[in-house]
Structure formats: C-alpha cells, structure tokens
C-alpha positions as CSV (number, residue, x, y, z in Angstrom):
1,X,-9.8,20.3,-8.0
2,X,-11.5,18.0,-10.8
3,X,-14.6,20.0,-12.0
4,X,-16.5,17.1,-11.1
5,X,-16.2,17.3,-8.0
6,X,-19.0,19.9,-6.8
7,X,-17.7,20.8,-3.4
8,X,-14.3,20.0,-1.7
9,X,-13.0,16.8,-1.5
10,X,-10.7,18.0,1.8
11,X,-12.6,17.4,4.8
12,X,-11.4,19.3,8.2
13,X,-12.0,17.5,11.4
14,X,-9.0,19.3,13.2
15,X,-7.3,22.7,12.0
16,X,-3.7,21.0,12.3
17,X,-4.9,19.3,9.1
18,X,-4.7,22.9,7.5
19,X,-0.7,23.1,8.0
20,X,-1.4,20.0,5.9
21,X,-3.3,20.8,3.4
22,X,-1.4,24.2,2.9
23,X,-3.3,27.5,1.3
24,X,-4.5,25.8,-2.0
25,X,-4.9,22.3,-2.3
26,X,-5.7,20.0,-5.5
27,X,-7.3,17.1,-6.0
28,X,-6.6,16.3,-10.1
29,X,-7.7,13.0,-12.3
30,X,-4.9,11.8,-14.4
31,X,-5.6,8.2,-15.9
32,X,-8.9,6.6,-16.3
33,X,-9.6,2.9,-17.8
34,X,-12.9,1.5,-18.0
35,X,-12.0,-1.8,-19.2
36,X,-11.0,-2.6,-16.1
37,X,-10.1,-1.6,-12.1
38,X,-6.2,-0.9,-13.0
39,X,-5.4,1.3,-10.1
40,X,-5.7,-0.9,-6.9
41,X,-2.5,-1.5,-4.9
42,X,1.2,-0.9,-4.9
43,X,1.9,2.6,-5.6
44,X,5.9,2.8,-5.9
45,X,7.0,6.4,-7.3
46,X,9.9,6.2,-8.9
47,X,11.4,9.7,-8.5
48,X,14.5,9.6,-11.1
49,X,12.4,8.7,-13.9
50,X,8.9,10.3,-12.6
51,X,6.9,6.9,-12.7
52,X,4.4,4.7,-10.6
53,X,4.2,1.8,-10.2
54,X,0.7,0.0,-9.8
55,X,-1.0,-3.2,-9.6
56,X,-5.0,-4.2,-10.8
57,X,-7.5,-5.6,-9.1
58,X,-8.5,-9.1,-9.4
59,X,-8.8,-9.9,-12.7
60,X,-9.8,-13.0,-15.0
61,X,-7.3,-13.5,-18.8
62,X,-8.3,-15.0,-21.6
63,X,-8.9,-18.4,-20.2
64,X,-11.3,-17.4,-17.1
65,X,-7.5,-17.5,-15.0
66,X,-7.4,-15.2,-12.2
67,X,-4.6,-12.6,-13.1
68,X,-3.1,-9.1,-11.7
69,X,-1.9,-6.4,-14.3
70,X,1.1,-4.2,-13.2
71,X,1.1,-0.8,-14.9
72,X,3.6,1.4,-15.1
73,X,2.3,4.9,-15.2
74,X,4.5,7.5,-16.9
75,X,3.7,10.7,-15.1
76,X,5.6,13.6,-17.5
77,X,8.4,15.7,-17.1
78,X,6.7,18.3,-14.6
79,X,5.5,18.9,-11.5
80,X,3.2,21.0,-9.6
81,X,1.4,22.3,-13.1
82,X,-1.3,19.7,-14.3
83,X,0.3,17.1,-15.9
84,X,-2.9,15.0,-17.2
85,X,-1.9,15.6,-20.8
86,X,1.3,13.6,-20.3
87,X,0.6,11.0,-18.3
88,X,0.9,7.7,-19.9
89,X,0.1,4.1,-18.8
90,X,2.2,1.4,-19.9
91,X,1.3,-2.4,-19.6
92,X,4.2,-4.6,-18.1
93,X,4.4,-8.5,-18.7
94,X,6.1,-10.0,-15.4
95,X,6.2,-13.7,-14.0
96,X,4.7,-12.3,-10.2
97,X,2.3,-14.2,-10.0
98,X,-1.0,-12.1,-8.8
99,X,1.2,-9.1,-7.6
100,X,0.1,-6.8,-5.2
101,X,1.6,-4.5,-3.1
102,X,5.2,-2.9,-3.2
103,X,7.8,-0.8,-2.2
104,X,11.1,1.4,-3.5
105,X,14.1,-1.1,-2.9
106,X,18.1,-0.2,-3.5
107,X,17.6,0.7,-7.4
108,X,14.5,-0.8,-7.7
109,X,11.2,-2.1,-6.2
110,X,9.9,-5.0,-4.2
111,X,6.6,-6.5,-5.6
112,X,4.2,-8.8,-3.3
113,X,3.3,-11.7,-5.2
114,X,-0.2,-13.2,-3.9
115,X,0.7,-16.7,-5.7
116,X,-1.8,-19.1,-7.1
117,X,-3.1,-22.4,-7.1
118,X,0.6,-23.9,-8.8
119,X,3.3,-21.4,-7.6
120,X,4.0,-19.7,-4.7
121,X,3.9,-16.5,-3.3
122,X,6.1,-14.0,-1.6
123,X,8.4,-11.1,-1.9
124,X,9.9,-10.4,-5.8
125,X,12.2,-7.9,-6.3
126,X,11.8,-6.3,-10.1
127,X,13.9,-4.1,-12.1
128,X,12.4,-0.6,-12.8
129,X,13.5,-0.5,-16.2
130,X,12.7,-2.8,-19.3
131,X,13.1,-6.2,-19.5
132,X,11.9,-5.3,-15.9
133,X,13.8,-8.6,-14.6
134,X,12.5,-10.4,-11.9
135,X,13.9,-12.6,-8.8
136,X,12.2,-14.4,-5.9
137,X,13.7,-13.2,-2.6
138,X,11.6,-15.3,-0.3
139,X,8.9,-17.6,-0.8
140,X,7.8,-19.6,2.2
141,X,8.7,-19.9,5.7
142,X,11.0,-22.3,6.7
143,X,8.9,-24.9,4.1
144,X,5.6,-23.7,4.7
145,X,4.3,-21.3,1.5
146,X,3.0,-18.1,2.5
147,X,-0.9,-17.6,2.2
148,X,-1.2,-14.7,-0.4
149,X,1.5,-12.3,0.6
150,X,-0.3,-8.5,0.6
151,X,1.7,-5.8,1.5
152,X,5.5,-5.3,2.4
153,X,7.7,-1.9,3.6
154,X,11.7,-2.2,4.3
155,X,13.6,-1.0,7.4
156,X,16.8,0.9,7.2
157,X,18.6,-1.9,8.5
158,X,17.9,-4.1,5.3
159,X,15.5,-6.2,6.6
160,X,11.5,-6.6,4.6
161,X,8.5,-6.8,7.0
162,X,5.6,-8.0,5.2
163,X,1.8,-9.1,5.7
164,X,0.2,-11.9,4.7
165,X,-3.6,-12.6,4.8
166,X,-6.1,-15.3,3.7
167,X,-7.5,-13.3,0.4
168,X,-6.0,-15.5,-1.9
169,X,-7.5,-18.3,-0.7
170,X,-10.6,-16.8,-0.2
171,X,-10.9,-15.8,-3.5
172,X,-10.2,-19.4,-4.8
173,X,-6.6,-18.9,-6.2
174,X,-4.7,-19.8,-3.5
175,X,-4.5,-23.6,-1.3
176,X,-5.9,-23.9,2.2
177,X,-3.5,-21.8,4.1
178,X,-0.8,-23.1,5.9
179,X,0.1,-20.4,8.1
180,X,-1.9,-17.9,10.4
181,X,-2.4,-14.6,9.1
182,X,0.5,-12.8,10.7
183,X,3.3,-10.1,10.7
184,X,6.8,-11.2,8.9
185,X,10.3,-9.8,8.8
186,X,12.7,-11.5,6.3
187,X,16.3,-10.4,6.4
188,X,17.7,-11.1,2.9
189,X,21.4,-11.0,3.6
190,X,21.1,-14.0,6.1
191,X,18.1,-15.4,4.7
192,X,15.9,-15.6,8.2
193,X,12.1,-15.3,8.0
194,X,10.7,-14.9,11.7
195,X,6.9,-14.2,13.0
196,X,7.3,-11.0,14.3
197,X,3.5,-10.1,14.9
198,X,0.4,-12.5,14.8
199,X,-3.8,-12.2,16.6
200,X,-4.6,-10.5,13.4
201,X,-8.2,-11.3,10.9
202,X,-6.5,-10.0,8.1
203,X,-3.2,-7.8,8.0
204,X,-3.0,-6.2,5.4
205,X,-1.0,-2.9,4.5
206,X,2.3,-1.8,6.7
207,X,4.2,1.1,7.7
208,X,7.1,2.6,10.0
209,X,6.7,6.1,11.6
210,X,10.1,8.2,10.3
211,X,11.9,6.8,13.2
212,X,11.2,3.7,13.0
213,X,10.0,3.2,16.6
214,X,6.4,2.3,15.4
215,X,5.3,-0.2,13.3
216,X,1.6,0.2,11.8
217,X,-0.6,-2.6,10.3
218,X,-4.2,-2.4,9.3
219,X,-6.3,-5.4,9.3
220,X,-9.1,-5.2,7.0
221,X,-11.1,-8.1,8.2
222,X,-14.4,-6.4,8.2
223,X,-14.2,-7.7,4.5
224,X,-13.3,-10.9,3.8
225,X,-12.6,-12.3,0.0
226,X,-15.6,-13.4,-1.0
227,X,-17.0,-9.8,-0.5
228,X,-19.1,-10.1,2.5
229,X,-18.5,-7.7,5.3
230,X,-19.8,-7.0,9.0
231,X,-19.7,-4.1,11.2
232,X,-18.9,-6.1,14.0
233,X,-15.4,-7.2,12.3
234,X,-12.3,-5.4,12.8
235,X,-11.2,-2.1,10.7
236,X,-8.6,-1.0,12.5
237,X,-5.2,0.1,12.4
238,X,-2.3,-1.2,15.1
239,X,0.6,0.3,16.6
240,X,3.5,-1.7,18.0
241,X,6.6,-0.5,19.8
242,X,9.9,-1.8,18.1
243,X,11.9,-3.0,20.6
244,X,15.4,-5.2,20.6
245,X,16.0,-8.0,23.1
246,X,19.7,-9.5,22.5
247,X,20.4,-7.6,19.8
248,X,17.1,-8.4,17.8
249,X,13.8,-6.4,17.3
250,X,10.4,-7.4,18.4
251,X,7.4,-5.9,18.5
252,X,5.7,-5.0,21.5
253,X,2.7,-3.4,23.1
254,X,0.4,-3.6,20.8
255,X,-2.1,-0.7,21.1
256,X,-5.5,-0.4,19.1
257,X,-4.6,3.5,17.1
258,X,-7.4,4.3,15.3
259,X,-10.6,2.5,13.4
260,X,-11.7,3.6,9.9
261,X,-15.9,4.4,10.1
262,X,-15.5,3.7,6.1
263,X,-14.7,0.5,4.7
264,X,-11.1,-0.4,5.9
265,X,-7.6,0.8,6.3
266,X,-6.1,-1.0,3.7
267,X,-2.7,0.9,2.7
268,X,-0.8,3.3,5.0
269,X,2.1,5.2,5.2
270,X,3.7,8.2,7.3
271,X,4.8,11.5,6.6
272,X,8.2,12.9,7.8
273,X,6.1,14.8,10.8
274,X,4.9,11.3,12.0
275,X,1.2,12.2,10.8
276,X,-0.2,8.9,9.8
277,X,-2.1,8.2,6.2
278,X,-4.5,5.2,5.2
279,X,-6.4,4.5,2.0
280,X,-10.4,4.2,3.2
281,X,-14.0,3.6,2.1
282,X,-14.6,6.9,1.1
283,X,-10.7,8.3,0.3
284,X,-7.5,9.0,2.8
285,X,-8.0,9.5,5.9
286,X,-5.2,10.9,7.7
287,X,-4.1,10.5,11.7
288,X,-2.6,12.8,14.1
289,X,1.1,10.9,15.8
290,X,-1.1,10.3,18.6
291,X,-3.9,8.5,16.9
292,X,-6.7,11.6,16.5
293,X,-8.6,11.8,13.4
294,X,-6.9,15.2,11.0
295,X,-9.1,15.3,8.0
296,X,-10.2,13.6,5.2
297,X,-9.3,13.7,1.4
298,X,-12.8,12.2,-0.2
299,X,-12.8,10.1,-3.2
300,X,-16.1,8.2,-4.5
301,X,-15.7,4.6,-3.9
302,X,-12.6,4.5,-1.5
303,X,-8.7,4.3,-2.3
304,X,-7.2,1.0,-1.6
305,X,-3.0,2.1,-1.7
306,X,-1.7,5.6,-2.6
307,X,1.8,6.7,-2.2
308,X,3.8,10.1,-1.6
309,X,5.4,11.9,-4.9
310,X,7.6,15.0,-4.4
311,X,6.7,18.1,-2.5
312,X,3.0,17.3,-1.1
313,X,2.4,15.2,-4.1
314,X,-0.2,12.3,-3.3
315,X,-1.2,9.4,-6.2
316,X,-4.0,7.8,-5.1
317,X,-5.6,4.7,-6.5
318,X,-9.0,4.6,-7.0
319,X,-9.6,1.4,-9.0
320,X,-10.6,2.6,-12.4
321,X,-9.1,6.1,-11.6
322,X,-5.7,7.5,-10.9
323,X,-5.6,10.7,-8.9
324,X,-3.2,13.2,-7.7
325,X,-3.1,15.4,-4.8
326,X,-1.1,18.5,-4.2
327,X,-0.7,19.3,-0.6
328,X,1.6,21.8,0.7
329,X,5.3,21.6,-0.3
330,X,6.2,21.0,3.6
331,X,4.4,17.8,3.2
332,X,7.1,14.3,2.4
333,X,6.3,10.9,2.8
334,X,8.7,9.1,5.3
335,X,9.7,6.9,2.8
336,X,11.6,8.6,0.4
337,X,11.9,12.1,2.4
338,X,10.9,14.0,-0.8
C-alpha cells in the first residue's frame, strides 16, 4: 500500500471479496505527471513485452486543438516486487484522431478513435511496436460517421462490438451526431457493421463474461460532456443475453445489473470467475456474477479504465496517476486468461 494512503484502500462489503483480494493485498503508485491527466482510458497490457497501453484525457496542443496523447508505459522486467523504479512512460505520435479506448487484437491492439471536426472516427488497429503503424478498420455505418466512438472489446469469433456516445460532440470536437447512441458489432472479415444494442444515454465501456453469454455496457449519462451531471440520470451497468437467431447473435433481455453510488461505470471488464469490475467515482468497484456489490478498491478522484496484468495484477488509471494492484494470484482477467 502507498504510504499515502492512511488506511486501506480495500473496502469489504461481502467476505467473497476476501477470496479476491487474497491474504495481502497492494495498492502501489507507479507513474505520476502533473503536466497533464495522462492516464484516462484504454488500458491494453501487453504481456510479451510487459507494457500498457494508455490514452489522456481531453487535451488542447499548441494551437488551442483538442488532442489525446497515447502513452506507452514501460512497466520493467519484474513482477510481483515493486517495480516503480522501472517503470517508464513513453510518448507515441499516431494519426487516431482523439483515441480513446482499446483492446489486445491478434498481435496487436485496437484503438477507438473519437474523431474530430474534419476526420472521422472509429475502430484503428495499431501495431505494438515502433513505427506503431496504423490502419482504419471501420469508420461509419453504412455512410453515416460514427458519433465519437468510446470503447470496444472483441469476441472469439472475430467480430469488434463497440460503443459509441455523444461526448465528442458535446465537447465541441465532433459534428451533430448522426446516429443514436447505441451498441455496434462490426465483423472485419465481411465487412458488416449492424446495431446490435440501442435505448442507451451514453454507452460507454464494454465487456463479455468468460463465456461469452453476457454482454456488459455502462452508460455514464449521469455526466454529460460539458461536465454537468444529475443524480436523476442513469449510472448504471446492463446485462444482455447473447443469443443467435439464424445463425446470428443478438442481444436480448436486457436486465438493469448494478448502479455505481459514485460517479459512473465507465470501464469494465470480467475476471475468469465471472466476477464483474468497473472503474468508478471513488475507484473499482467490483460485482458478484449475479449483480451484488463485492468490495471496493478506493482511489481519490475515481478510475475511469483499468485493465488486468498477470497473476492478480490490476493497472488502474487515475488521470494524473498510474496505479497498480496486486490481488491474489487466483485472480485473471477474462481477457487474456493470465
């Protein structure tokens, strides 16, 4: 635990979240930048070469342009031991325009671009390793440009389900949308882009549980972009059934599965025991399968995105910090297994 931290950050509100958080858990800081929020979203681990992958907050270059700085964070050689000393953050120059949220993809990530007032948005793929080459993989549906494309996961079948919002536009970087806030999933070796999930304020992060019977979205619309919330707006996080009718999946019975008391749900993501994770107001909260509330892992002002590392590792994003968590060695995010 960071000796600034005075008490625990690990909150109990059921004891199954002590299989969790095994016998001794750690909460450590490993980057801070004061210059600016660089921690914000994304979060891809790359486990071959031990490195994240983040993106910034909102911020403005040289000209007063909005712009998004990706960060790739060079975590050491080590695990488990603190590995502050090593850790080393690396500026990358890429063409996404105002990137966002990602995921691990083949041999090497998916980035979602937000777009701006000129270019488009959508789903980029990028290599991992310098030049850290760049190709568009979808950028509108069937004509119509995506809003500000937010957050994205990928099924084992191949196929990218993705979220896309009104921020961008809100924020005054993006048109007048086009398109509702919804739920896609784009299958890149046909090239079809389908609605799969739409009645949402704001969707924003996504997730499958390990078997891919449940899709999770969050929809943050108790903030909206120009920074005004209201209790009365949704904070809540969504479970749908996967289902297949004539051979293709929909999503069905959607089911309200929990509501964050802090801020918003913005990122999420499952473990391989189905336990479900979401970056909140005040840090990760973290979900029983069945939708009651585990524990907490408390951070001062709220972690937008996180991801899963190797054995209980946890990197959590805390705008101008970078954190990790050790849970117990049991613990592996669905994603990767690890």
């Amino acid at each position: 635990m960071s000796p600034s931290q005075e008490k625990s950050p690990f909150v109990i509100h059921n004891d199954q979240f002590r299989a969790i958080l095994g016998e001794a858990p750690t909460l450590e800081l490993l980057a801070e930048n004061s210059a600016y929020p660089f921690a914000h979203e994304a979060g891809i681990f790359i486990p071959s070469s031990n490195t994240l992958f983040i993106t910034s907050n909102l911020l403005q270059n040289e000209t007063g342009t909005p712009k998004i700085q990706i960060t790739k964070v060079h975590l050491g050689d080590s695990h488990g031991a603190s590995s502050s000393p090593q850790v080393k953050c690396e500026e990358i120059s890429s063409p996404i325009p105002m990137a966002n949220g990602g995921v691990n993809y083949k041999d090497g990530i998916i980035v979602c671009a937000q777009g701006s007032m000129d270019t488009p948005g959508g789903i980029y793929y990028m290599s991992p390793t310098p030049p850290y080459a760049t190709s568009i993989l979808t950028k509108d549906f069937h004509g119509r440009p995506f809003n500000s494309v937010n957050d994205v996961v990928v099924h084992s079948d191949g196929s990218i389900w993705f979220t896309d919002p009104i921020y961008g536009f809100e924020q005054g970087y993006r048109p007048r949308p086009r398109l509702p806030s919804q739920v896609y999933r784009f299958n890149p070796a046909t090239g079809d882009i389908r609605a799969v999930a739409d009645g949402f304020g704001r969707p924003n992060g996504i997730c499958f549980s390990p078997d891919e019977k449940t899709v999770y979205v969050t929809d943050t619309d108790w903030i909206h972009g120009d920074g005004t919330t209201d209790d009365s707006r949704v904070s809540s996080i969504y479970a749908f059934d996967v289902a297949y009718y004539h051979g293709q999946p929909f999503v069905t019975n959607r089911r309200l599965f929990a509501m964050a008391d802090s801020g918003v749900p913005d990122g999420i993501k499952c473990d391989l025991a189905g336990n479900v994770y979401s970056g909140c107001g005040d840090g990760v909260h973290v979900w029983s399968p069945g939708g009651e509330l585990l524990g907490r892992i408390l951070i001062e002002g709220g972690v937008a995105n996180f991801c899963f590392g190797v054995d209980g590792e946890m990197f959590l994003l805390n705008e101008h910090r970078l954190w990790k968590v050790k849970l117990t060695g049991d613990v592996k995010g669905a994603l990767l297994g690890i």
